[in-house]
ChimeraX commands (.cxc) that place a marker at each C-alpha (Angstrom):
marker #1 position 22.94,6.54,-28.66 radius 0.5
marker #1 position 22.54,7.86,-25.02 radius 0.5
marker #1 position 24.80,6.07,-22.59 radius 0.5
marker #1 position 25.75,7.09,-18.66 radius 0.5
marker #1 position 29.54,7.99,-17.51 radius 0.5
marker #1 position 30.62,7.54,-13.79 radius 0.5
marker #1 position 28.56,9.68,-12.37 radius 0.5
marker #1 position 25.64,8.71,-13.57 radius 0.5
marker #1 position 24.92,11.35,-16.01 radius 0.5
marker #1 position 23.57,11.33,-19.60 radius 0.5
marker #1 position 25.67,11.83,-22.24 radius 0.5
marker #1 position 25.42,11.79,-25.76 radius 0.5
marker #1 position 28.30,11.70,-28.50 radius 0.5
marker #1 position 27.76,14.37,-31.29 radius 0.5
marker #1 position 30.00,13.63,-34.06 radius 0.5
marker #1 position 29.72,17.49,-35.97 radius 0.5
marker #1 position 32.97,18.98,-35.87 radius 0.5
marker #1 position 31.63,22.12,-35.25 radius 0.5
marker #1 position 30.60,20.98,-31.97 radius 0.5
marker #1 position 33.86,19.05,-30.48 radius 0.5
marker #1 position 33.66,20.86,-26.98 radius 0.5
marker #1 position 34.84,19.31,-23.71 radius 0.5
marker #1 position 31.52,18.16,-21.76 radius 0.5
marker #1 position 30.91,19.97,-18.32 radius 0.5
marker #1 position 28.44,18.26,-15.96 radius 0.5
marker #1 position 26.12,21.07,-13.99 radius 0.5
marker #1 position 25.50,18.32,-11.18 radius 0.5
marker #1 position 22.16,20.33,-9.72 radius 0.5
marker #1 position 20.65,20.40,-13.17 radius 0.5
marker #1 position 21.66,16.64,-13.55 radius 0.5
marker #1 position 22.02,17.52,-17.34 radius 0.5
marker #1 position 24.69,17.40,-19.89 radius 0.5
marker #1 position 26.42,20.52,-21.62 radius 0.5
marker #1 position 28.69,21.55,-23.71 radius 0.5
marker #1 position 30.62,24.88,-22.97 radius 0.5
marker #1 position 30.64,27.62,-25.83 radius 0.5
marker #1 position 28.41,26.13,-28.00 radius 0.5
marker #1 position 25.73,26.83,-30.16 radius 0.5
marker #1 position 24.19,24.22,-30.33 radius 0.5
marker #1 position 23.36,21.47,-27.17 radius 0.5
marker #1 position 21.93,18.52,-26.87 radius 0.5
marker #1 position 20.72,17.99,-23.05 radius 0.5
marker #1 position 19.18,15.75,-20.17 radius 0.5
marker #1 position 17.25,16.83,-17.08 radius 0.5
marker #1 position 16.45,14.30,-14.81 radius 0.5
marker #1 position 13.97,14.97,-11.83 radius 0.5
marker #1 position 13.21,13.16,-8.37 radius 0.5
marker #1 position 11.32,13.78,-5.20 radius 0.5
marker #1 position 14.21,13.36,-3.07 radius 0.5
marker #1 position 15.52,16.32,-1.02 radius 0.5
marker #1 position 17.74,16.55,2.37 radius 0.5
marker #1 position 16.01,15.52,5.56 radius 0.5
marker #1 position 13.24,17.80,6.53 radius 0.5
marker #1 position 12.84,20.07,3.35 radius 0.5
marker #1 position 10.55,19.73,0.03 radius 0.5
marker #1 position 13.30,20.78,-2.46 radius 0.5
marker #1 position 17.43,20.86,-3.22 radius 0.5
marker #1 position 19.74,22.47,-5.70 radius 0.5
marker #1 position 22.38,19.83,-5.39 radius 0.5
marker #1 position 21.54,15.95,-4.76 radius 0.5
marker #1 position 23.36,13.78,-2.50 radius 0.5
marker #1 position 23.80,10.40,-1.72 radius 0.5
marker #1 position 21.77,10.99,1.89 radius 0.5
marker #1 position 18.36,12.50,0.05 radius 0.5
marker #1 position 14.78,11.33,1.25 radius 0.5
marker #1 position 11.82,10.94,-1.08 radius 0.5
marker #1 position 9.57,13.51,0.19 radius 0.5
marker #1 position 5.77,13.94,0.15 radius 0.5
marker #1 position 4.12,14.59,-2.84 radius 0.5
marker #1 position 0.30,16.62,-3.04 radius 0.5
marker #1 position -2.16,14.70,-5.41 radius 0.5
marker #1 position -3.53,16.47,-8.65 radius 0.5
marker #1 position -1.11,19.42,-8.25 radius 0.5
marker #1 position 1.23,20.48,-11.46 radius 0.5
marker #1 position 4.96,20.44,-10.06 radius 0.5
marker #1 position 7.01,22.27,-12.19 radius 0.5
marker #1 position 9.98,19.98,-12.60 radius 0.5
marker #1 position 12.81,23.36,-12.93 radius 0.5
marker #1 position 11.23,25.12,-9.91 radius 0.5
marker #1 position 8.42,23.47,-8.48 radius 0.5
marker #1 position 9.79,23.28,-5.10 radius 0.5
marker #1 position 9.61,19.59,-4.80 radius 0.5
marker #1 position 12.55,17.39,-5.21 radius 0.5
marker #1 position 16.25,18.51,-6.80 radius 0.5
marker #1 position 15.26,22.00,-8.61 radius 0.5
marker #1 position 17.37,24.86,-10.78 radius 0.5
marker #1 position 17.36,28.86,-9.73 radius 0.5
marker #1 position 15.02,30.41,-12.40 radius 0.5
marker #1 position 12.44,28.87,-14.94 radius 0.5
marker #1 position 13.15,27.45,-18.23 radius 0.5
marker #1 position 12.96,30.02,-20.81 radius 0.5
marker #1 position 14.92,31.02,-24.24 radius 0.5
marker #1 position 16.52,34.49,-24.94 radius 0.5
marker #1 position 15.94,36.03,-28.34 radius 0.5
marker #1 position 19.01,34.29,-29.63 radius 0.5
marker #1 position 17.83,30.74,-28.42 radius 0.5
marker #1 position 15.59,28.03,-29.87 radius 0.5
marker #1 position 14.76,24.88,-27.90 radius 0.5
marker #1 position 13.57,21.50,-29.38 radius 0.5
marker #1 position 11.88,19.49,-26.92 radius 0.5
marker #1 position 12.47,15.51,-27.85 radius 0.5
marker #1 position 11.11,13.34,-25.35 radius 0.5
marker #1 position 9.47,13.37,-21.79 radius 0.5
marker #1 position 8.82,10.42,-19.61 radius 0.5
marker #1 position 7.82,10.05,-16.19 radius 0.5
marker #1 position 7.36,7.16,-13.12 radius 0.5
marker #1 position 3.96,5.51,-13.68 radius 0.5
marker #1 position 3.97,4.77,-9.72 radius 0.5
marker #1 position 1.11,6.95,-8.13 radius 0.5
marker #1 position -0.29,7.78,-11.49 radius 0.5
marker #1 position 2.20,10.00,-12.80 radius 0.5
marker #1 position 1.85,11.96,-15.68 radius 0.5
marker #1 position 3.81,14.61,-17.50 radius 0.5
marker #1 position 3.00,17.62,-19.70 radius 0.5
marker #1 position 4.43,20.33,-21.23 radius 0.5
marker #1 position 3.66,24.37,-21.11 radius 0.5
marker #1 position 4.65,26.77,-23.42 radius 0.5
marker #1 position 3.92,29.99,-21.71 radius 0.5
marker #1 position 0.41,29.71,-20.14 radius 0.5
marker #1 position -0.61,27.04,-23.40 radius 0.5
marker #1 position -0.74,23.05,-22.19 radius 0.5
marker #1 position 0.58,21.29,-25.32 radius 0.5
marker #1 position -1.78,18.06,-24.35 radius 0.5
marker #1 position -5.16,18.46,-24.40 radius 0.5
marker #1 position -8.20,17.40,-24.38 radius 0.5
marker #1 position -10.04,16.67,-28.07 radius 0.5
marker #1 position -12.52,19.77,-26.39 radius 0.5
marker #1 position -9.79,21.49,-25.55 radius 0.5
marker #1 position -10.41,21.37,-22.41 radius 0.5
marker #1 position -6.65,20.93,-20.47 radius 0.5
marker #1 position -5.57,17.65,-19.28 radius 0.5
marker #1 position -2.90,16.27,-16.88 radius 0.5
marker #1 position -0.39,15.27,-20.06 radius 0.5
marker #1 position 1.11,11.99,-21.00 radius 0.5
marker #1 position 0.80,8.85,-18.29 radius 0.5
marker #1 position 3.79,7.14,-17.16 radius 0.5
marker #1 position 2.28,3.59,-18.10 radius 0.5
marker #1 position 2.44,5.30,-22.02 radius 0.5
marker #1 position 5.87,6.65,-21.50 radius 0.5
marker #1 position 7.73,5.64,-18.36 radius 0.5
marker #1 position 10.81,6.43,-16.75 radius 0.5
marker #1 position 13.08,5.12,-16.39 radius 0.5
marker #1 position 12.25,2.19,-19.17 radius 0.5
marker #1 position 11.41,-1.16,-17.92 radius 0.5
marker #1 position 9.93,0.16,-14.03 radius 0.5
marker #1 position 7.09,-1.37,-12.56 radius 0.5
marker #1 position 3.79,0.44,-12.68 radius 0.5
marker #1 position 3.69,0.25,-8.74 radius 0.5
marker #1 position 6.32,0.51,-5.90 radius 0.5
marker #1 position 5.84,-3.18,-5.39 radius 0.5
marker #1 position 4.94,-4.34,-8.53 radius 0.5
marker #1 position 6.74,-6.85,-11.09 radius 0.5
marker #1 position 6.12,-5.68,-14.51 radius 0.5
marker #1 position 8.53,-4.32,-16.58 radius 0.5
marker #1 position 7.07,-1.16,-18.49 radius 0.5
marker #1 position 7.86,-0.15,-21.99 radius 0.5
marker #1 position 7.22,3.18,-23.92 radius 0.5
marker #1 position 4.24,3.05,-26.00 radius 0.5
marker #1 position 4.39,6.83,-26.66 radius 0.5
marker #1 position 6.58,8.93,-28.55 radius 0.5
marker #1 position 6.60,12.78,-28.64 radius 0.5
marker #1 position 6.54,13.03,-32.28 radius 0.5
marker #1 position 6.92,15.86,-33.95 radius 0.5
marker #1 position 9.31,17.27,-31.74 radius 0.5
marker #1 position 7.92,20.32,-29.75 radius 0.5
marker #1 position 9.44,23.84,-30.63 radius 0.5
marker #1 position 10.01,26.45,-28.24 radius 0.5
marker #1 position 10.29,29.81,-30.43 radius 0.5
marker #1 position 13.12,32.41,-28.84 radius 0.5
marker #1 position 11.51,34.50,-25.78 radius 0.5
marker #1 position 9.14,31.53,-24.96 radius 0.5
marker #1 position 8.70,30.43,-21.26 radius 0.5
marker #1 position 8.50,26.76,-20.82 radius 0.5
marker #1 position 7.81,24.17,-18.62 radius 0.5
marker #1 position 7.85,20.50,-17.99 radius 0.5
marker #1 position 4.72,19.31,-15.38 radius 0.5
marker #1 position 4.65,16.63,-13.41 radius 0.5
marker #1 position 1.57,15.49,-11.54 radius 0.5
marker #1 position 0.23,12.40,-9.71 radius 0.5
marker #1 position -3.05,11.38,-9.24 radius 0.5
marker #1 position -2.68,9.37,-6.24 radius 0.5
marker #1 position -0.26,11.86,-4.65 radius 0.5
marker #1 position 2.84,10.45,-2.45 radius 0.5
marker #1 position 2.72,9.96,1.02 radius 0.5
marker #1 position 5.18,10.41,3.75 radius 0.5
marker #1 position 7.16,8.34,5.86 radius 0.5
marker #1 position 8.98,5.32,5.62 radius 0.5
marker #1 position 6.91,4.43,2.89 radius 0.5
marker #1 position 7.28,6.77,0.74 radius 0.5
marker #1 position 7.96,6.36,-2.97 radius 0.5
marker #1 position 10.86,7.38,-5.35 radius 0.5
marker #1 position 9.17,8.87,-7.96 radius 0.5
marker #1 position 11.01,10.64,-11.23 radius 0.5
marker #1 position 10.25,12.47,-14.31 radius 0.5
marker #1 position 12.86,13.02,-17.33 radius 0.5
marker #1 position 12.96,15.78,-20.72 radius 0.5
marker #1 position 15.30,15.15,-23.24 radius 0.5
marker #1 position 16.07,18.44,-25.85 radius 0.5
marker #1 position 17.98,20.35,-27.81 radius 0.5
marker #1 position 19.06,24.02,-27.25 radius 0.5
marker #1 position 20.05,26.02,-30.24 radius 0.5
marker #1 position 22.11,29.19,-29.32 radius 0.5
marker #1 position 23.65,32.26,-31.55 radius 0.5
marker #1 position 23.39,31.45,-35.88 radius 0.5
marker #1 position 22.32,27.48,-34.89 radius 0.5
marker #1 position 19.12,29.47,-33.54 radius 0.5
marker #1 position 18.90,31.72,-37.01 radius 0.5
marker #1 position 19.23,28.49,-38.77 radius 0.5
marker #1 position 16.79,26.55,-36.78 radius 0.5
marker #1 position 14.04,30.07,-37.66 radius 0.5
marker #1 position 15.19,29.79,-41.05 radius 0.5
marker #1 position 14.39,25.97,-41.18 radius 0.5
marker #1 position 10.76,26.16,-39.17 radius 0.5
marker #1 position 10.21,28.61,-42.05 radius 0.5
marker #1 position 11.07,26.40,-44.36 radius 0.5
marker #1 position 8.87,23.67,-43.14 radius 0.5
marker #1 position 12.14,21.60,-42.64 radius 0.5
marker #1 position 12.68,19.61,-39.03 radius 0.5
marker #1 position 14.57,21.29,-37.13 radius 0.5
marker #1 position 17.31,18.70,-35.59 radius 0.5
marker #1 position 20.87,18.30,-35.54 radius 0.5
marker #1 position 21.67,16.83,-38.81 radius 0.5
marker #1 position 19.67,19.26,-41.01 radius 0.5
marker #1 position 21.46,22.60,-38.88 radius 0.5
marker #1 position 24.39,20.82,-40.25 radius 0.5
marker #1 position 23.06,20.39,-43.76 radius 0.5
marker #1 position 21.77,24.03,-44.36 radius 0.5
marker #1 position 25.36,25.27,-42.78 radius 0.5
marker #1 position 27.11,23.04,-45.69 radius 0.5
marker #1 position 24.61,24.80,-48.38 radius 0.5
marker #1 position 25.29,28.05,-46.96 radius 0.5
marker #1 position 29.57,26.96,-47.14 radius 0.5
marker #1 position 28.89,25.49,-51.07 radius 0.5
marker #1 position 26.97,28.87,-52.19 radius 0.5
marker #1 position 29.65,31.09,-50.95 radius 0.5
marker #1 position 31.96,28.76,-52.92 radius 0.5
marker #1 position 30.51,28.57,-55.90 radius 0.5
marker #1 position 29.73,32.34,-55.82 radius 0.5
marker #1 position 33.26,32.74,-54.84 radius 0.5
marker #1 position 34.75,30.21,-57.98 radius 0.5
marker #1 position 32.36,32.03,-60.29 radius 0.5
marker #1 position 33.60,35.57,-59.38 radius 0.5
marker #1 position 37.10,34.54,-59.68 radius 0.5
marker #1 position 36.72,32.85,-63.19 radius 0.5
marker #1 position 35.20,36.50,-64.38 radius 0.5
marker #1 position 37.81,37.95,-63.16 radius 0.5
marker #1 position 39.83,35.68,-64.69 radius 0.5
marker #1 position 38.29,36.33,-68.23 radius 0.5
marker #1 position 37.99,39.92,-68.11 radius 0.5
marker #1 position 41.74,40.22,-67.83 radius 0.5
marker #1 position 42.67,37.60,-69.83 radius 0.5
marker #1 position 40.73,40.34,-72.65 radius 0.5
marker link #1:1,2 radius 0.2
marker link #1:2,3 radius 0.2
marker link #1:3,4 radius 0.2
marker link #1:4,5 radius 0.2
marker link #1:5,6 radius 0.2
marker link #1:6,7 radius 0.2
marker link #1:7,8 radius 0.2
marker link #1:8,9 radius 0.2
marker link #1:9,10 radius 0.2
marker link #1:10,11 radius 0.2
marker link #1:11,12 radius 0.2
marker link #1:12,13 radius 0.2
marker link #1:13,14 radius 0.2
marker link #1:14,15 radius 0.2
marker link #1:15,16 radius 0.2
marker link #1:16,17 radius 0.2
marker link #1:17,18 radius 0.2
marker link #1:18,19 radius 0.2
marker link #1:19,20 radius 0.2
marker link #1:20,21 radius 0.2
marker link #1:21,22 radius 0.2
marker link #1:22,23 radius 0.2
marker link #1:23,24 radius 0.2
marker link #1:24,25 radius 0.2
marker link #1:25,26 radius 0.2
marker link #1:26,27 radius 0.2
marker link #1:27,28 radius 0.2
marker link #1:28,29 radius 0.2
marker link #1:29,30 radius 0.2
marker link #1:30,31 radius 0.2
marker link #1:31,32 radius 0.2
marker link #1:32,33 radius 0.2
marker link #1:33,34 radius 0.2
marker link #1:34,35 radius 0.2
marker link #1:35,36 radius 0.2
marker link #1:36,37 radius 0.2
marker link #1:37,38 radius 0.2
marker link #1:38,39 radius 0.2
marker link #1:39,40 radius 0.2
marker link #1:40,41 radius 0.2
marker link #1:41,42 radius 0.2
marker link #1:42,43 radius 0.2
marker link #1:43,44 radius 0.2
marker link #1:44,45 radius 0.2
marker link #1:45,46 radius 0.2
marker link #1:46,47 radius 0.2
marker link #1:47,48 radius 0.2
marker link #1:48,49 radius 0.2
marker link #1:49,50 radius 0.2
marker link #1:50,51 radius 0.2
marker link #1:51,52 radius 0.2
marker link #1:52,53 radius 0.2
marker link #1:53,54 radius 0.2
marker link #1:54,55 radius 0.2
marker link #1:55,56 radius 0.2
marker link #1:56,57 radius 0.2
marker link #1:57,58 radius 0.2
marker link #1:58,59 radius 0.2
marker link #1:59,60 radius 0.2
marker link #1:60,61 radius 0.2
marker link #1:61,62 radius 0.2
marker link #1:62,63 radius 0.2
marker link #1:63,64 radius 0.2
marker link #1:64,65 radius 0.2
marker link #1:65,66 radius 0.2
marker link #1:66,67 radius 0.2
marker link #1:67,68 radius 0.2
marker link #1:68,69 radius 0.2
marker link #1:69,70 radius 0.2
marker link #1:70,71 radius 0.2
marker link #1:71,72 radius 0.2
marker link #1:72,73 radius 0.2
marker link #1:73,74 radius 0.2
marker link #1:74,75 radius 0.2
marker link #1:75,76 radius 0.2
marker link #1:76,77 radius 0.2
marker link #1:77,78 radius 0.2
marker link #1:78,79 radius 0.2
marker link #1:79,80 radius 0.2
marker link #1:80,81 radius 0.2
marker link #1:81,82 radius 0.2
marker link #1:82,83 radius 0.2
marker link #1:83,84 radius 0.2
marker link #1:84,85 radius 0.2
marker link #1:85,86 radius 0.2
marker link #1:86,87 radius 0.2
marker link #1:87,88 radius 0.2
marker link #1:88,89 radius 0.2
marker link #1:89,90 radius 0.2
marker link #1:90,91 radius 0.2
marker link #1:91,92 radius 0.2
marker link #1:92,93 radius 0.2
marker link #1:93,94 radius 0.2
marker link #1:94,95 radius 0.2
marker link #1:95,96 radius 0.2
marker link #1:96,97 radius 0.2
marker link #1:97,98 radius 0.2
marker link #1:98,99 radius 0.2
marker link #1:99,100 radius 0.2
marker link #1:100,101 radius 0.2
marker link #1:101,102 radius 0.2
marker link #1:102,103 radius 0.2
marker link #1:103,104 radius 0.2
marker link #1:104,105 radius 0.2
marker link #1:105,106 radius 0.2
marker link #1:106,107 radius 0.2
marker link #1:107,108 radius 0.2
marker link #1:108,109 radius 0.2
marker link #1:109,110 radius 0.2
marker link #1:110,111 radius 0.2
marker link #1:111,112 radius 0.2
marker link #1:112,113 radius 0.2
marker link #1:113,114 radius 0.2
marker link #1:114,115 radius 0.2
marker link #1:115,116 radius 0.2
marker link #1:116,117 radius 0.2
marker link #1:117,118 radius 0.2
marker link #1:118,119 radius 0.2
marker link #1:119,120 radius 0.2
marker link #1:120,121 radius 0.2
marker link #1:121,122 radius 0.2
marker link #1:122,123 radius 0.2
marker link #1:123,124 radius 0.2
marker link #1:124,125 radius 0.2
marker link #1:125,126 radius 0.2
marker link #1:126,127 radius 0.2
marker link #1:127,128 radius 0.2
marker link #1:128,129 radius 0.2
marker link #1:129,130 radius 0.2
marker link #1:130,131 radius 0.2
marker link #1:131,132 radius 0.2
marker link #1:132,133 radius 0.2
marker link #1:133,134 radius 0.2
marker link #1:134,135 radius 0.2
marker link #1:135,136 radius 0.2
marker link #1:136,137 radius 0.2
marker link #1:137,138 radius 0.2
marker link #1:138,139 radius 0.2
marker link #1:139,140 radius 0.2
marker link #1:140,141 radius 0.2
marker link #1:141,142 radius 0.2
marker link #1:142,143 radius 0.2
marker link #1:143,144 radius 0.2
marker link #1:144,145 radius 0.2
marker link #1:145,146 radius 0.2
marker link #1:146,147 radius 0.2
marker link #1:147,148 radius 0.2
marker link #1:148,149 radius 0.2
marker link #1:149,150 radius 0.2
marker link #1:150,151 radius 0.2
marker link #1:151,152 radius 0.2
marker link #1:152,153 radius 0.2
marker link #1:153,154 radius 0.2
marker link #1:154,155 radius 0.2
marker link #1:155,156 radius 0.2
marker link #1:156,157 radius 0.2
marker link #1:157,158 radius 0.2
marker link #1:158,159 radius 0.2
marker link #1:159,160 radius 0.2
marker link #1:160,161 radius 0.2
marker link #1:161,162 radius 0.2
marker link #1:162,163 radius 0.2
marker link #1:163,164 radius 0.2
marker link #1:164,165 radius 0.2
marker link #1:165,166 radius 0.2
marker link #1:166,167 radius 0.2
marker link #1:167,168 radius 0.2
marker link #1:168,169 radius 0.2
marker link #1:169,170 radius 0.2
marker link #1:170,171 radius 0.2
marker link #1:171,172 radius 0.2
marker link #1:172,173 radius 0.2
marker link #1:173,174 radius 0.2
marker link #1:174,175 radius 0.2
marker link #1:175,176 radius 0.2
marker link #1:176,177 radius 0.2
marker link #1:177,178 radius 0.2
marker link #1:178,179 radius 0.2
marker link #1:179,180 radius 0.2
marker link #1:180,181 radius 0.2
marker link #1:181,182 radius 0.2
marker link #1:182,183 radius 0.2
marker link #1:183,184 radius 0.2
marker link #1:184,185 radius 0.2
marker link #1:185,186 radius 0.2
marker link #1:186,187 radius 0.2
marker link #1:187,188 radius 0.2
marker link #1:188,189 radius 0.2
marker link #1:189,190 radius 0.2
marker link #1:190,191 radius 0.2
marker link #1:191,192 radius 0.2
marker link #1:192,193 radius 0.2
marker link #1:193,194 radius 0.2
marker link #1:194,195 radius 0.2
marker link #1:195,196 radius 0.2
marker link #1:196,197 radius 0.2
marker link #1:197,198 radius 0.2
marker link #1:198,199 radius 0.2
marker link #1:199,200 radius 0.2
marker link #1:200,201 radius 0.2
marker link #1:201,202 radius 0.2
marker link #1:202,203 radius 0.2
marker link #1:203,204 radius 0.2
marker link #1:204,205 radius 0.2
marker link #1:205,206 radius 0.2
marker link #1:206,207 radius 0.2
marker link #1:207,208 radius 0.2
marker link #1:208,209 radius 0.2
marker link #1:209,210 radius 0.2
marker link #1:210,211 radius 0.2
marker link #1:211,212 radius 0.2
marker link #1:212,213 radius 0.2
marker link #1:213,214 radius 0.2
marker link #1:214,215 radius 0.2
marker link #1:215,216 radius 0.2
marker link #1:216,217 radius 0.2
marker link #1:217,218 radius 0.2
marker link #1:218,219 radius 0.2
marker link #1:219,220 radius 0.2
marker link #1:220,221 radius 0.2
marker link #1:221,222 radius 0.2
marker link #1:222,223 radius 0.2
marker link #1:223,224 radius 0.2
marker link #1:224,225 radius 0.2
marker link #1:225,226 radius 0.2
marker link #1:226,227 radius 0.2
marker link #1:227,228 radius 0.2
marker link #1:228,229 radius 0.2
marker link #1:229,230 radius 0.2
marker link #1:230,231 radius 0.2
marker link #1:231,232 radius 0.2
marker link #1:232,233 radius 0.2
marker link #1:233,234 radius 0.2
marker link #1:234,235 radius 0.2
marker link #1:235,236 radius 0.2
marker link #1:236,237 radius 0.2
marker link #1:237,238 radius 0.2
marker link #1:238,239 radius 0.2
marker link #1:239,240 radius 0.2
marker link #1:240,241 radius 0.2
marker link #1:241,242 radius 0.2
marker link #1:242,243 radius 0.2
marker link #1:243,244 radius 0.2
marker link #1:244,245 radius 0.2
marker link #1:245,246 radius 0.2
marker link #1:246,247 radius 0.2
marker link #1:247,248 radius 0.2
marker link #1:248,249 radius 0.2
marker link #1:249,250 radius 0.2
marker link #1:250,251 radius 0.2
marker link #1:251,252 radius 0.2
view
């Protein structure tokens, strides 16, 4: 269960011992981490709102403006240079493995999201032929908005990203927003958002997860966990086994 502490971030309790950390919130990411882990469950939640008279921030504040949005362009929602933005692109090292979970976005303007691994859209047309991604009406955000600024309906998710998208280690990625209608400027304009939910696995969690995708098995917290308890009960076993020859051969 995802709930939201003071300041308004997401956070999520993971009850593995392995990963009782203290939670650190990166406040320009607007996700949740945990320190010197290996494995991380995290939230990154994007808006066009930026200080008065620029496109893009690192760091939100109370005093942002929704700025103007072009129509039927791809914003990349890490460094699109629109709304609050991170430093470099979203990418794993060759110790890293990423497991996309959910994505969501405002259906105001005609929003839609979609997600890139490396140059490869993971939406698509059944020709194959690219598309803009999932709509916000399917899979808005947050749950229960209107369709429209001024609108009274209350939205609910009729899509979820199942399976889970896998981003292998050395693997660029991205999460697209894009709006049909575009956003104007002005007094007017709209608050629009977009939101990606997944999991980073970091160091052996990242072996394991390889080991696991090889195995056909999905890859998510609670089978890491499992396959690190089979691993612990082998080396056991092997361990009692070795002891009781041991045991026998001098007892002869």
């Amino acid at each position: 269960m995802i709930g939201i502490n003071n300041d308004g971030v997401f956070s999520k309790p993971n009850p593995l011992s392995s990963q009782k950390k203290i939670l650190t919130i990166s406040r320009p990411m607007w996700r949740q981490e945990i320190d010197n882990m290996s494995m991380r469950s995290q939230v990154y939640e994007w808006a066009n709102l930026a200080p008065s008279g620029k496109t893009s921030t690192l760091r939100r504040t109370t005093s942002d403006l929704p700025v103007e949005l072009p129509a039927n362009r791809e914003l990349d929602l890490f460094i699109g240079g629109y709304g609050n933005n991170i430093t470099k692109p979203a990418e794993t090292t060759a110790t890293q493995f990423v497991v996309i979970e959910d994505i969501a976005c405002a259906a105001q303007a005609n929003g839609n999201v979609q997600i890139r691994i490396n140059t490869t859209d993971y939406f698509q047309n059944p020709d194959v032929t690219n598309m803009l991604g999932i709509p916000g009406l399917a899979s808005p955000y947050p749950r229960g908005s209107a369709s429209t600024a001024a609108g009274t309906d209350n939205l609910l998710k009729s899509f979820d990203l199942y399976p889970d998208v896998y981003v292998l280690p050395g693997q660029t990625w991205q999460i697209l927003y894009t709006t049909r209608d575009g956003v104007g400027s002005g007094a007017s304009t709209d608050v629009v958002a977009a939101f990606v939910k997944y999991t980073l696995y970091d160091g052996p969690d990242a072996l394991i997860a390889n080991k696991l995708l090889e195995l056909g098995v999905t890859i998510n917290p609670n089978n890491v966990d499992w396959y690190k308890r089979s691993l612990i009960e082998q080396q056991q076993a092997a361990a009692s086994a070795a002891a009781m020859a041991a045991a026998q051969g001098g007892a002869q």
